[in-house]
C-alpha positions in Angstrom: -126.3 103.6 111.9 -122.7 102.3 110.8 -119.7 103.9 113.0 -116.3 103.3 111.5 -113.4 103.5 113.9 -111.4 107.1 114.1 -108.2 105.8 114.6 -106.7 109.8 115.1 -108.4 109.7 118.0 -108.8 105.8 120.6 -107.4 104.7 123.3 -104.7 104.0 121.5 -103.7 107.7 120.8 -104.5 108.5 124.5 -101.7 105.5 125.7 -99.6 107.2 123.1 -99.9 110.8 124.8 -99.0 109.0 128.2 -96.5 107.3 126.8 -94.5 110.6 124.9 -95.1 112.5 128.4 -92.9 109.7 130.4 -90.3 109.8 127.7 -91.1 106.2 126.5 -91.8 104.9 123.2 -94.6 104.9 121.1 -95.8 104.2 117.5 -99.1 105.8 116.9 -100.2 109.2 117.0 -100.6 110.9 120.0 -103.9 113.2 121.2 -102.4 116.7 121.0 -104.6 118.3 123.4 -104.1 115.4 126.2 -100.8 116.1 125.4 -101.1 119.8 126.3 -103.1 119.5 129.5 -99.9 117.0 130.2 -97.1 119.6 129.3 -98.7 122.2 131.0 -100.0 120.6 134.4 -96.6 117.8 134.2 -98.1 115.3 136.7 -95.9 113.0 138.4 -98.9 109.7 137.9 -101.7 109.6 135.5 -104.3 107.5 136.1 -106.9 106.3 133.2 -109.8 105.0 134.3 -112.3 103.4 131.8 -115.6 102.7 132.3 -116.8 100.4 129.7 -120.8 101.1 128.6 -121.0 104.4 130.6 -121.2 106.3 127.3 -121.1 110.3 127.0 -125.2 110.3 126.4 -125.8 108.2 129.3 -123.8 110.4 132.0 -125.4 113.9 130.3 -128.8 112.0 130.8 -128.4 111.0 134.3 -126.1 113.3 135.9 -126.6 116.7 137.0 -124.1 119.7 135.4 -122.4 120.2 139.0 -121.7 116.7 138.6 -117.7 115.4 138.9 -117.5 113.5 135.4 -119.5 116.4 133.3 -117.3 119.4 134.9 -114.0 117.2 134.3 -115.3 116.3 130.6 -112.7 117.0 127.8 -113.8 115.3 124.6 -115.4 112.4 123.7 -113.9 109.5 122.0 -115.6 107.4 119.8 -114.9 103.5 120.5 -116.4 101.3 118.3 -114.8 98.0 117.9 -114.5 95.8 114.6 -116.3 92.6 116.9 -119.3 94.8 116.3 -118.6 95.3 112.5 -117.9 91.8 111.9 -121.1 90.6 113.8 -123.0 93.2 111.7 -121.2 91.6 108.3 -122.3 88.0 109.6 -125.9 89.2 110.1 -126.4 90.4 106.4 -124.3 87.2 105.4 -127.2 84.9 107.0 -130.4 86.6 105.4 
């Protein structure tokens, strides 16, 4: 299954909401319901935390619905990176 990047809605939008909320610069789009929960609950610190490979199938799977992650669960973003494209291109490439 090929996944192409929505670049609406990456990491890169979500740095962008961060960044509009502490009055700083930014040149992408932002994620217009991060910045919402933002505006309305104005935090003083906002922490991100990633965990890479701990996709949104893998914690439904394994954790229960009481559980921390799945009650605090907004949306899911789809990362997908172009190394994986590019490895995919080389692969055709070679048979």
């Amino acid at each position: 299954m090929l996944v192409k990047n929505n670049y609406d809605e990456c990491l890169t939008n979500l740095a962008c909401s961060i960044r509009r909320y502490f009055g700083l610069k930014y040149n992408h789009n932002t994620l217009k319901y991060i910045d919402k929960i933002l505006d309305t609950k104005k935090p003083k610190n906002v922490v991100v935390i990633l965990f890479d490979g701990m996709g949104y199938r893998i914690l439904n799977r394994v954790l229960d619905e009481n559980s921390f992650f799945i009650k605090k669960y907004i949306k899911k973003l789809q990362l997908y990176f172009q190394l994986q494209l590019l490895l995919q291109q080389l692969q055709l490439e070679l048979d």
